[in-house]
LOROZA-930229 format. One line per 2 residues: number of its first residue (from 1); their letters; for each residue y, z, x of C-alpha. Coordinates in steps of 0.5 Angstrom, whole numbers, plus 500, padded with zeros to 3 digits. Each point is the difference from the previous one (the first is absolute). Example, Ala and Ser with C-alpha at 12.3 -4.5 7.8 and 13.67 -1.06 7.14 Angstrom:
REM residues 2
1> as> 491,516,525 | 507,498,502
END
This chain:
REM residues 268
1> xx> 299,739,641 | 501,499,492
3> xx> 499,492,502 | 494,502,504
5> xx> 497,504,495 | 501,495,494
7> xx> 496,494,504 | 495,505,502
9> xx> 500,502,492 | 498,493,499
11> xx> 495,499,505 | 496,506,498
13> xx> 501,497,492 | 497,493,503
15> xx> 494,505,503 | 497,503,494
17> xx> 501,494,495 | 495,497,506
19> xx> 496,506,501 | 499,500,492
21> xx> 500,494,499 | 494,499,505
23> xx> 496,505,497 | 500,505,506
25> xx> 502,507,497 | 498,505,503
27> xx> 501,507,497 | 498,507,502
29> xx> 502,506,497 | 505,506,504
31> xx> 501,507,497 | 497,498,492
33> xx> 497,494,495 | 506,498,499
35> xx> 504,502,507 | 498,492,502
37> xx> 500,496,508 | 499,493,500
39> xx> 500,495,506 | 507,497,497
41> xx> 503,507,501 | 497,500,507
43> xx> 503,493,501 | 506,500,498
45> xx> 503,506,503 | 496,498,507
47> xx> 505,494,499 | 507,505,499
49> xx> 500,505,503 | 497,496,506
51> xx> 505,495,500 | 505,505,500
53> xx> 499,504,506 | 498,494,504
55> xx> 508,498,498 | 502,508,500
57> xx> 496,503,504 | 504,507,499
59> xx> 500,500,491 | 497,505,496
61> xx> 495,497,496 | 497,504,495
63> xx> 494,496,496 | 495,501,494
65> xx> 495,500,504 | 499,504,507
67> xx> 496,499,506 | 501,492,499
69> xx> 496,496,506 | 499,493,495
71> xx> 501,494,504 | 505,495,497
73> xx> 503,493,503 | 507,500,503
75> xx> 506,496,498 | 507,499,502
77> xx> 503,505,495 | 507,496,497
79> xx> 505,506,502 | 505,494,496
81> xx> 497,500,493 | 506,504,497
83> xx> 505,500,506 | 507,497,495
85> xx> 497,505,494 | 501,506,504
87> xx> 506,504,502 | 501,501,507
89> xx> 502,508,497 | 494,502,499
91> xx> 498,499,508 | 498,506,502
93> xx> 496,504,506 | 491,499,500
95> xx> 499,507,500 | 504,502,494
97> xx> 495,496,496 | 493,500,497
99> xx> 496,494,497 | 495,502,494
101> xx> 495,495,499 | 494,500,495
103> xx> 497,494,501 | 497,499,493
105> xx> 503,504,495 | 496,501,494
107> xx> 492,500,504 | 497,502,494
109> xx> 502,496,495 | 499,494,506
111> xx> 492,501,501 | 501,499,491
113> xx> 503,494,501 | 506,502,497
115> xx> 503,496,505 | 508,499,496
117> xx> 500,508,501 | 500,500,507
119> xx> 506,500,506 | 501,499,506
121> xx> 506,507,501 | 503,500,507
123> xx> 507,505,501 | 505,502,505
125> xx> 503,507,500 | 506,501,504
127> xx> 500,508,501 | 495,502,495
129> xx> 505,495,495 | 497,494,497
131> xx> 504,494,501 | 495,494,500
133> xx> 494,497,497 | 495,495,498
135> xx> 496,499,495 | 496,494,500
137> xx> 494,498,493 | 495,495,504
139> xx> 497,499,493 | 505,499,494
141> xx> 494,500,495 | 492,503,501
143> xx> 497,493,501 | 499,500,508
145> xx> 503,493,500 | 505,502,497
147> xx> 507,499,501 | 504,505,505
149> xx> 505,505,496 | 506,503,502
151> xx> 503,500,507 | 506,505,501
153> xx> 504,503,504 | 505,505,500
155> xx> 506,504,504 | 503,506,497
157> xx> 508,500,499 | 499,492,500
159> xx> 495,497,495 | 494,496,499
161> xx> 498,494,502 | 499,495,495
163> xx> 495,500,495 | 497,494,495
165> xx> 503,501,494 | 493,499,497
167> xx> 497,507,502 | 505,504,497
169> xx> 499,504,493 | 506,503,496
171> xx> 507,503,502 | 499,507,502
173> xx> 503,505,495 | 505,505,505
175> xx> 496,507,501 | 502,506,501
177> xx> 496,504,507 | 496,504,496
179> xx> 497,501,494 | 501,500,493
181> xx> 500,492,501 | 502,495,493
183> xx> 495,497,496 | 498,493,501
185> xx> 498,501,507 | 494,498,503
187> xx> 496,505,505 | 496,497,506
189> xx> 494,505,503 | 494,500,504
191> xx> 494,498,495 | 494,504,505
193> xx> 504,507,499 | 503,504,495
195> xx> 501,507,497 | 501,504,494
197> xx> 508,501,503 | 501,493,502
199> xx> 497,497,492 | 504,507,497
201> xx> 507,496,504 | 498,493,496
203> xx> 499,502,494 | 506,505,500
205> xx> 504,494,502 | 499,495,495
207> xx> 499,495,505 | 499,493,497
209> xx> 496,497,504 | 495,503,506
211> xx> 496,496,506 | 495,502,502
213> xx> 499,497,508 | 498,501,506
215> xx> 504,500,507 | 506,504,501
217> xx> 504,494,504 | 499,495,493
219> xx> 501,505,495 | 507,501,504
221> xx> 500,493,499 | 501,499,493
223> xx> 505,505,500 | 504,496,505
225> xx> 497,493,495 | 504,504,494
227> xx> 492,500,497 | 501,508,500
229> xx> 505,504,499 | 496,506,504
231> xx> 494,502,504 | 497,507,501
233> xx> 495,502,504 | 497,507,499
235> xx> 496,501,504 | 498,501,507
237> xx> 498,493,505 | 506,497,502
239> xx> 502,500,506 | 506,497,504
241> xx> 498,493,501 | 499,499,493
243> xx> 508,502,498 | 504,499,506
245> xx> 501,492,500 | 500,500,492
247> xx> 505,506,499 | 504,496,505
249> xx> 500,493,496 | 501,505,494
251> xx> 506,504,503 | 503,493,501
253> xx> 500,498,492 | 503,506,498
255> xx> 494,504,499 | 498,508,503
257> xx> 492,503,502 | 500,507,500
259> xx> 493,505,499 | 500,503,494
261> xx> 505,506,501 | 506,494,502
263> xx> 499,501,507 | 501,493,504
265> xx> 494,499,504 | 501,501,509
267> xx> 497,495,504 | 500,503,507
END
């Protein structure tokens, strides 16, 4: 299943460069101004969660957009993609799982043009565990030709696959679960939402450096980049689909995600 989301992950990145690059972006909004829906979202997770249940008709799918009825072009999924990377142990039952997806992570920072900020995150839980994920950057930088960015996927208790040396910042200090943290740390959070709480922590902490960003999926990405040493959300609006695959790849690298009392996140 991991080899089949990896190809689909990719397709659905090929998708949205062309719909971006053709210049046909729709976008409407959702609950609020800044709870946004493009066609790309519509598209992208059409293109999943259909070639899953055509393959496994009796998964359970949970995706960020409800109710999808978008039509998409078929494929042969590549269900070899990653067959000599992955331990025959982690064969497990259908109905012990749930794949996340959410088809473009980061829709507020997208329709802004903030193209590097946006990520493709599926994840796989394994009775309310997550122990794999993807995590795919159409766009390395902001240009709409630009580049494709980090590719990655992760299988927690066995690693991660590999990633160009080029996207990596400095090594991450060890840390300890909770704070106080050291000094010398770079702190990533959401650039759209912030408390009087959430600035009291930084300036508490003494972080040395604090990045402002969107998109859950690409702020657990620079702590797995070792571009951050930490990322706090203080605020409600993530859900499920933005952390399950990311916290997965995470785990994989020795990290933890918790909610802001230490409690490990139940996917179920």
């Amino acid at each position: 299943m991991l080899s089949a989301l990896y190809h689909l992950t990719d397709q659905t990145a090929l998708l949205a460069r062309k719909l971006v690059l053709e210049g046909d972006l729709i976008i409407s909004e959702k609950k609020n101004p800044t709870d946004l829906l493009t066609n790309v979202d519509l598209t992208n997770q059409a293109f999943i969660v259909g070639h899953l249940l055509q393959t496994w008709p009796k998964l359970h799918v949970i995706g960020e957009e409800q109710n999808v009825t978008h039509p998409f072009d078929h494929i042969q999924v590549n269900l070899q993609a990653l067959k000599n990377q992955i331990p025959e142990s982690l064969i497990c039952p259908l109905d012990d799982l749930i794949v996340y997806v959410d088809p473009i992570d980061g829709t507020k920072e997208f329709t802004e043009g903030f193209y590097s900020q946006v990520t493709i995150l599926v994840g796989i839980a394994l009775k309310g565990r997550p122990i794999a994920g993807i995590i795919c950057q159409p766009w390395k930088e902001d240009a709409k030709d630009s580049d494709r960015g980090v590719f990655v996927w992760g299988l927690v208790n066995h690693g991660v696959s590999p990633i160009d040396p080029s996207h990596f910042g400095s090594p991450l200090l060890a840390l300890p679960n909770k704070p106080p943290f050291p000094q010398s740390l770079t702190l990533a959070v959401t650039k759209s939402r912030s408390t009087p709480e959430l600035e009291s922590f930084i300036k508490k902490n003494n972080f040395q450096d604090v990045l402002r960003v969107g998109g859950c999926g690409y702020k657990i990405l620079l702590l797995i980049l070792e571009k951050a040493d930490v990322y706090v959300q203080a605020t409600p609006g993530t859900n499920r689909w933005d952390t399950c695959g990311p916290e997965a790849i995470l785990r994989a690298k020795g990290g933890t995600l918790t909610n802001l009392s230490g409690i490990e996140y139940h996917y179920g």
